[in-house]
N, C-alpha and C positions, 0 to 999 in steps of 0.2 A: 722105583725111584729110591735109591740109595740115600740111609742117613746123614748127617751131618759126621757122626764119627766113621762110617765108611767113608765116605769121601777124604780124609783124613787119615786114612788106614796106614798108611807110608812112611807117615812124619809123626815121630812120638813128639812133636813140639805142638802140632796142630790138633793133637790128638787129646793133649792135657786142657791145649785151650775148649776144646769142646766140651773137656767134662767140669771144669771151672765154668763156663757160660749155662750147661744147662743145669746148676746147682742154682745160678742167679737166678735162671727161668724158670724154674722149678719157684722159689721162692715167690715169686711175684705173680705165676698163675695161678697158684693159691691163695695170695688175696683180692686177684681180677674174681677169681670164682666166688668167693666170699662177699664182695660187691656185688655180684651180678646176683648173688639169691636177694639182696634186699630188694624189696618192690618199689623202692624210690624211682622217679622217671627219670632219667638223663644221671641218675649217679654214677653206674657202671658205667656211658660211655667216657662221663672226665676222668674216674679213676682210670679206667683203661688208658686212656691218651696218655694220663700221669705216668702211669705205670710205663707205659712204650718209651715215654720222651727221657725218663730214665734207664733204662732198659738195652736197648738199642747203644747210646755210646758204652753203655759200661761191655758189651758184647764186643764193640768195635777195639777196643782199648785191649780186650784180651787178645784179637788178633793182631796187635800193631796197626790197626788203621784207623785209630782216633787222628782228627784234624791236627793236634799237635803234635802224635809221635810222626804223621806223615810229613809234616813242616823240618822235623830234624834230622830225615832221609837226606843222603845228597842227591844234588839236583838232577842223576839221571835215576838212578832208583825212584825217586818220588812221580818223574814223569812214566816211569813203568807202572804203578801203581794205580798211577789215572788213569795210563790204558786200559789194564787192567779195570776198573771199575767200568768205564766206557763200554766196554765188551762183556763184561759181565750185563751191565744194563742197570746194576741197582742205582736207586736214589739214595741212599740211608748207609753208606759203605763209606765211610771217611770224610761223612760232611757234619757241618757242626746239626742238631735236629730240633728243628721248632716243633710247634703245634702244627701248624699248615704243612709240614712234610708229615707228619706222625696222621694227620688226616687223609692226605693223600694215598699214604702208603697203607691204609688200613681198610682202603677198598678192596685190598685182595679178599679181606674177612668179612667186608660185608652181608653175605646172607648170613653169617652163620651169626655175625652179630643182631641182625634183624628178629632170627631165630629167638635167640634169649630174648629178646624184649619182649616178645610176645607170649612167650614160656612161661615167666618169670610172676605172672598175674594171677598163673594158675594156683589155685590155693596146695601146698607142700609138693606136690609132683612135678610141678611146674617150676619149683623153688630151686628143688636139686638139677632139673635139667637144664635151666639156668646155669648154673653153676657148673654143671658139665662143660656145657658150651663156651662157657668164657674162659676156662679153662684151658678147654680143647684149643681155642683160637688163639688165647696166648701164644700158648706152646710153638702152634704151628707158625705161625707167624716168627717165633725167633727162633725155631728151627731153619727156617726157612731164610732167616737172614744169618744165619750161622753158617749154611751153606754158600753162602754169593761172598761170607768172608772168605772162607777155605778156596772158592773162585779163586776170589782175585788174589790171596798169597798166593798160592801155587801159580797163576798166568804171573806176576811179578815177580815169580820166585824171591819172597819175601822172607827171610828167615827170622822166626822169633827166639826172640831169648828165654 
């Protein structure tokens, strides 16, 4: 499975946007991890949501495919764009993102979120693999949508500035 910056490997524009995205992602899996050691119940998953529902557009915005810069595409570029998303399959690619999509889309992490909650109780060992793991889920998760960006620019041949 090829990463985000392989998939990208072609286009120095797609290329920058990925290393700009995962500095963001970087930043914010390190405070998912840092939530997820405290043994509070249910904190890690609102920080988490928090963290995605911000997360997510600022990723979008680096590819050109926030809801606004897609709005200022002319109207056959923009309808390539949806195709594009359409055939990619994501839900989180150019739409504006609430809670209830950040929820939905975060099923993909579900065991490994379930993982940390039950981890996290363990007294210090359990703390850190915590914190592994929400980490780890982070990451993957906006790797993962950093990917279904680079999709759909290249299916829309989208070129960013």
């Amino acid at each position: 499975m090829p990463t985000a910056l392989q998939l990208a490997a072609d286009d120095a524009a797609l290329q920058a946007a990925v290393i700009r995205s995962r500095k963001l992602l970087h930043k914010r899996a390190m405070f998912a991890a840092v939530a997820s050691a405290v043994p509070v119940p249910g904190l890690d998953w609102a920080v988490d949501a928090a963290l995605l529902s911000k997360l997510i557009p600022a990723i979008n915005k680096e590819f050109g495919l926030a809801p606004e810069q897609i709005d200022q595409l002319d109207p056959g570029k923009r309808e390539q764009v949806q195709k594009a998303v359409a055939m990619v399959g994501s839900v989180l690619v150019g739409k504006f993102i609430s809670r209830d999509l950040i929820i939905k889309a975060s099923t993909k992490i579900g065991t490994r979120m379930a993982t940390k909650q039950l981890a996290k109780y363990i007294p210090l060992a359990g703390q850190l693999v915590a914190a592994s793991v929400g980490y780890a889920a982070i990451r993957y998760f906006g790797e993962e949508h950093m990917k279904d960006c680079i999709r759909v620019a290249q299916q829309a041949q989208l070129r960013l500035n």
